[in-house]
C-alpha positions, -999 to 999 in steps of 0.1 A, spaced: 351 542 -215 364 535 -255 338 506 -253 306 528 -241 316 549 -264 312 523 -292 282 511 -281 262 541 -271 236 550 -296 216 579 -283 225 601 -311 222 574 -338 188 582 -346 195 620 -349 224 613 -372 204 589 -394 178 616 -397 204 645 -412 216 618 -435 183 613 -450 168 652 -449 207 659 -467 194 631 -490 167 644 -501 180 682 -502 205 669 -530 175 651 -548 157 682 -546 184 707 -557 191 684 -588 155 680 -599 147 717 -594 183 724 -613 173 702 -646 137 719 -645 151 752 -643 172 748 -679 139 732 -692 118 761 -681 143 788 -696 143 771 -729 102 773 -726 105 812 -717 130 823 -742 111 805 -768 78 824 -751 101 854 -755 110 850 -793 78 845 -804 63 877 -788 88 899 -802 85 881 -836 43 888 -837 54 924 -821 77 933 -851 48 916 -878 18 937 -887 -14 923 -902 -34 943 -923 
């Protein structure tokens, strides 16, 4: 029984599967978590501006 149980493989390809879908989850969360601080600096400096040309009047 031990030995079958060593050599059985029917749920290999299931486990090789969640290894690389968890993979590619962590790639994703870490690319999505670097644009995120890129895209905040991009919106506060959106944000900055338009309250600086709000506060300035041209004549």
């Amino acid at each position: 029984m031990l030995k079958r149980l060593f050599y059985e493989e029917n749920g290999q390809g299931m486990v090789e599967y969640g290894l690389i879908i968890a993979l590619i989850a962590i790639a994703v969360i870490l690319v999505l978590t670097n644009i995120g601080g890129g895209l905040n600096t991009i919106f506060g400096r959106v944000e900055t501006e338009l309250e600086t040309a709000g506060t300035t009047t041209t004549p």
